[in-house]
N, C-alpha and C positions, 0 to 999 in steps of 0.2 A: 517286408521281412527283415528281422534285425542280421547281423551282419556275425558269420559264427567266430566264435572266442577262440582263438590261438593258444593251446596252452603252454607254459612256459619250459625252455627245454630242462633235460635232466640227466643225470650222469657229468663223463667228461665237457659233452657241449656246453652243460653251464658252467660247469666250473672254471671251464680254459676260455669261456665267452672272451671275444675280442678288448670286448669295455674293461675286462678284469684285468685280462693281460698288459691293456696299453696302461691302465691304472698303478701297476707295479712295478712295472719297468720305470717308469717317468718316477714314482717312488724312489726306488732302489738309486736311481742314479746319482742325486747331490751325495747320499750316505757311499758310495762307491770312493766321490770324490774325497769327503773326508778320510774316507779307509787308506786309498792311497797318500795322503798327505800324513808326512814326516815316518812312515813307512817303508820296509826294503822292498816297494814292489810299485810296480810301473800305474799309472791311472786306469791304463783298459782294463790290468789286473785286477783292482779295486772295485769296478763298475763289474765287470761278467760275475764279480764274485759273488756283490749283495743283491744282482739281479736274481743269480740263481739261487742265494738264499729267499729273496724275497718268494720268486716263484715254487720253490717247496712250501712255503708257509703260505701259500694261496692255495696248495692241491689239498693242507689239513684244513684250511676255514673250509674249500669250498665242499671234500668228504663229509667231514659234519654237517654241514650246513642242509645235506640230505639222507645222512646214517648216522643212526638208525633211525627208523619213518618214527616209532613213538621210543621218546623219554619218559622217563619216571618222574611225576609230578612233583619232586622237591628238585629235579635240573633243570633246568634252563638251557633253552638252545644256545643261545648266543655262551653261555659258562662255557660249555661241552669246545664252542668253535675256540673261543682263547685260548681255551686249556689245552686245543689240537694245537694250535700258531703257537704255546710256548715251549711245546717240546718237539715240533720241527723245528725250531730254531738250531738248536745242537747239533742237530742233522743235518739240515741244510746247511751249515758253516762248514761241515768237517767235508760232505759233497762237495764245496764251495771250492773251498784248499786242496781235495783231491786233482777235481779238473782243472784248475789252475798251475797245482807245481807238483802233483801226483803225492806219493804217499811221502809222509812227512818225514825226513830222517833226524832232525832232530826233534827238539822239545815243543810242544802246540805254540807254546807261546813265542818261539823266532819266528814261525812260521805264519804268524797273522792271527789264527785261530780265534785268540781270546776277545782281539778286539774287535771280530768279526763278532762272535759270540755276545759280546758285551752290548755291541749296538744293536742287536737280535732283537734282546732281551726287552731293551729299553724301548725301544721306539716298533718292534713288531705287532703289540699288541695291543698299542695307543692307536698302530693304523689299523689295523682290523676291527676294533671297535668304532673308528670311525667310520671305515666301509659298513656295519651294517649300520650305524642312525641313517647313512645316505640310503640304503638299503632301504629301511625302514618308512620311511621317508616317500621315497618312489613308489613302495609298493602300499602306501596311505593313497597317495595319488591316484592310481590308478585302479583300487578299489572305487576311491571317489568319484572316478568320469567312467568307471563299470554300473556302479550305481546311478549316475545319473543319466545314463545312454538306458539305462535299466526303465530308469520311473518316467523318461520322455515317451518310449515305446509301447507304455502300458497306458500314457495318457493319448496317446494317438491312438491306441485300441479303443479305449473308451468314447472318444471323440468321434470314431467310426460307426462303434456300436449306436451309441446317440443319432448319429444320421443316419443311419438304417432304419431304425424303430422310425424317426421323426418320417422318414421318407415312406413306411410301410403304412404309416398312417393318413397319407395322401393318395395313394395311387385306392385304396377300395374308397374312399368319398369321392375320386372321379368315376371310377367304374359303376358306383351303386346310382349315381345321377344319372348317367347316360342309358341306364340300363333302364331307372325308372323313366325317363322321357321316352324312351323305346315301349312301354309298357300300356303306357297312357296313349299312345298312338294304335297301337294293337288294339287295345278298347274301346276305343273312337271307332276303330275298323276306318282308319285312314290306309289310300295304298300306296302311300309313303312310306309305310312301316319297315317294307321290306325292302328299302334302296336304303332307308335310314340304317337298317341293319347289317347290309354290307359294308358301308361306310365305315362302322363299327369296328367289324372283322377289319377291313384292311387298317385301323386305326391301330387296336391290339397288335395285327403284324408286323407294323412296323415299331410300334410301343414297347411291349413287352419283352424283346430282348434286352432293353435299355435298364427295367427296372432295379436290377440287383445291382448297378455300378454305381459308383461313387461320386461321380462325375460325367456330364456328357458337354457338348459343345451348344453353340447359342445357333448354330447351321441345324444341329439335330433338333434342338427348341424348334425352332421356325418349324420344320417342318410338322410338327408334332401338335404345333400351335394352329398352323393354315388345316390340317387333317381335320380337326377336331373344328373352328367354326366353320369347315363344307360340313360337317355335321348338325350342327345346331341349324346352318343356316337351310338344309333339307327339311329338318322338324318347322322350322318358322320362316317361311323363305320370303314371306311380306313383312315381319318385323327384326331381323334382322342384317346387318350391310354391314362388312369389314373392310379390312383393307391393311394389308403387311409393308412395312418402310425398314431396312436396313441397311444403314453402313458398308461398305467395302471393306475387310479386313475383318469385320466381326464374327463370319460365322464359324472362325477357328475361336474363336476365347471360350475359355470355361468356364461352365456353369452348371449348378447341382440339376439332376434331372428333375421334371413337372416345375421347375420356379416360375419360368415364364409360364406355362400351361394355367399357374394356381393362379395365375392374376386375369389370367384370360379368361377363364369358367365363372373367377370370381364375380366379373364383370357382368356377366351373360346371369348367371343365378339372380344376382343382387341388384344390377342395373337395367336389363333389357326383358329378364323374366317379368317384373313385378307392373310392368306399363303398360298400357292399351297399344301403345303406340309402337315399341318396339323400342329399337335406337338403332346408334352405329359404334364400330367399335373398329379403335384404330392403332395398331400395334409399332412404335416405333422404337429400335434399336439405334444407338449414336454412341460413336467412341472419342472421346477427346481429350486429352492431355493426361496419355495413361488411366485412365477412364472408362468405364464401360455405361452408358445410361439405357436402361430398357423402358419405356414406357406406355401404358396402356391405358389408353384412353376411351369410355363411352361415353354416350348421351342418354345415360335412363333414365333412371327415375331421382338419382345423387344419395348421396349422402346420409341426410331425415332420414330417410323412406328405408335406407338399406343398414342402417345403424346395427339394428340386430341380428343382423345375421356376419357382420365384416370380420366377427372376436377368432375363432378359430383356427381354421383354414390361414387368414394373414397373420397370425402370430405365431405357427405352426414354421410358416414359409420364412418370419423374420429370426426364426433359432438357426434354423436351417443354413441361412446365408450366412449367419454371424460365424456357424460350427465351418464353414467352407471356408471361409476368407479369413478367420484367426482372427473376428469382430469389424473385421474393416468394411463393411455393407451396411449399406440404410436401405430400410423400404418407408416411403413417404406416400401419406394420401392427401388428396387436395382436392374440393367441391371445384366444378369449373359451372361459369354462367353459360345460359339460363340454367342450366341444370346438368347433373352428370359427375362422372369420378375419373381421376386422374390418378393412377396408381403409377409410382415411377420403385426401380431399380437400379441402386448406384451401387458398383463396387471394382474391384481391380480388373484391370485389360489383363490378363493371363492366357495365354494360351493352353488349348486344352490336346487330350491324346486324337490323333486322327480317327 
């Protein structure tokens, strides 16, 4: 869930914002020091004076800067803010000279006025035009990483969506299999049928709350994996023979739901289905050097024999790992002697949610 947008304040809080304030003050101060130099008035006089000119012509940029909400399309904001900065200036000097040495009894100009006035003029609207490029500037920026927190969150949607669909499309090719060997058994009038069927049920029980996530663990695998050949291995219990090997530490890493499951059925459809003989099927989990290695090994009928039916189902499960791990997963297959398929999964040691 992306993270909500602050929006920026308004009124006095932006205009008196601290960043402004400290920005004007630090401003106003070298101009304070020239003010009092060769002048009848003391340095702190000088400095509070162009301060609090300065800070009057930051209350005019910062009123415009927000009034009125629309201009008329031959002004320009930033026109409207200068034109505010150069007639607080006048204001702000004569405010300046008031709290400073209160009303002036003689002429503005003994009294500092003009060359407060003068340095206003000159350098008040050079600074405020420099404050908004910085302005401008900033607020480029952060348009730029709004936008790109934007187009990142929209690729992770889609990259979601992707493994959804890719995952929606695996769980009914295990369901329609299982369901057809259930079926073929009922029509033999085998009375395995009906253990085979419960098997079933407790499989979906424990299955089916899993399928809508995004992620499960390689401990939920396992078990998902051992469920399912006590199933196959009820349907064919003389050509059948597994056997589960895992690592310590592994059964918390992540991993997308059915990965291991597709190489295990794969195995069983393509390798142990198509032989008189059966085979055996041996599922080992190994983690090493930041590593996670799954691998699944039968003895069926290999490779030749199962060529046509391997396109699917495993290139289904290799998008899959690749959309999980940001590409970083291989799925490898390898003939083993005399005969048989060696299906391995390599990708990061991640821990997953409990």
């Amino acid at each position: 869930m992306p993270a909500a947008v602050v929006p920026p304040p308004r009124g006095l809080a932006r205009i008196l914002a601290w960043h402004r304030v400290r920005f004007t003050l630090i401003a106003a101060l070298p101009f304070g020091l020239l003010a009092s130099h060769g002048a009848d008035t003391t340095v702190g006089v000088g400095i509070v004076r162009t301060m609090t000119l300065g800070l009057i012509a930051l209350l005019a940029f910062g009123l415009f800067e927000q009034w009125p909400e629309r201009l008329p399309r031959w002004l320009a904001r930033w026109v409207l803010q200068l034109i505010g900065v150069a007639v607080a200036v006048p204001i702000g000097a004569l405010v300046a000279i008031w709290l400073t040495t209160g009303v002036p009894r003689g002429s503005l100009r003994s009294s500092g006025y003009f060359t407060l006035f003068s340095m206003g003029v000159l350098f008040a609207p050079w600074i405020a035009l420099g404050a908004m490029v910085r302005q401008r500037d900033a607020l480029a920026r952060d348009q730029a990483l709004a936008f790109q927190l934007e187009r990142s969150e929209l690729e992770r949607q889609a990259l979601d969506a992707r493994m959804r669909l890719l995952q929606a499309q695996v769980q009914p090719h295990f369901l329609f299999n299982t369901l057809a060997n259930i079926r073929a058994l009922v029509n033999a009038g085998s009375p395995r049928a009906s253990a085979v069927l419960d098997s079933l049920i407790a499989y979906l029980r424990a299955a089916v709350p899993r399928l809508d996530e995004s992620a499960t663990t390689l401990g939920h695998e396992l078990e998902l994996v051992r469920a399912y050949l006590e199933l196959m291995h009820m349907r064919m219990p003389d050509r059948l023979q597994y056997s589960l090997h895992a690592d310590e530490g592994t059964s918390a890493l992540r991993c997308p739901p059915m990965a291991l499951l597709t190489l295990v059925e794969n195995a069983v459809r393509h390798g142990i289905d198509p032989g008189e003989e059966g085979g055996r099927i041996e599922v080992h989990v190994a983690l090493r050097e930041g590593r996670c290695s799954a691998r699944v090994i039968d003895t069926g009928v290999g490779l030749q024999h199962a060529a046509e039916g391997l396109g699917t189902g495993l290139s289904t499960l290799r998008e899959r790992m690749q959309l999980a791990f940001g590409g970083d997963a291989q799925l490898r297959l390898s003939g083993i002697v005399p005969h048989g398929v060696c299906a391995e999964l390599e990708f990061p040691a991640q821990r997953g949610a409990p």
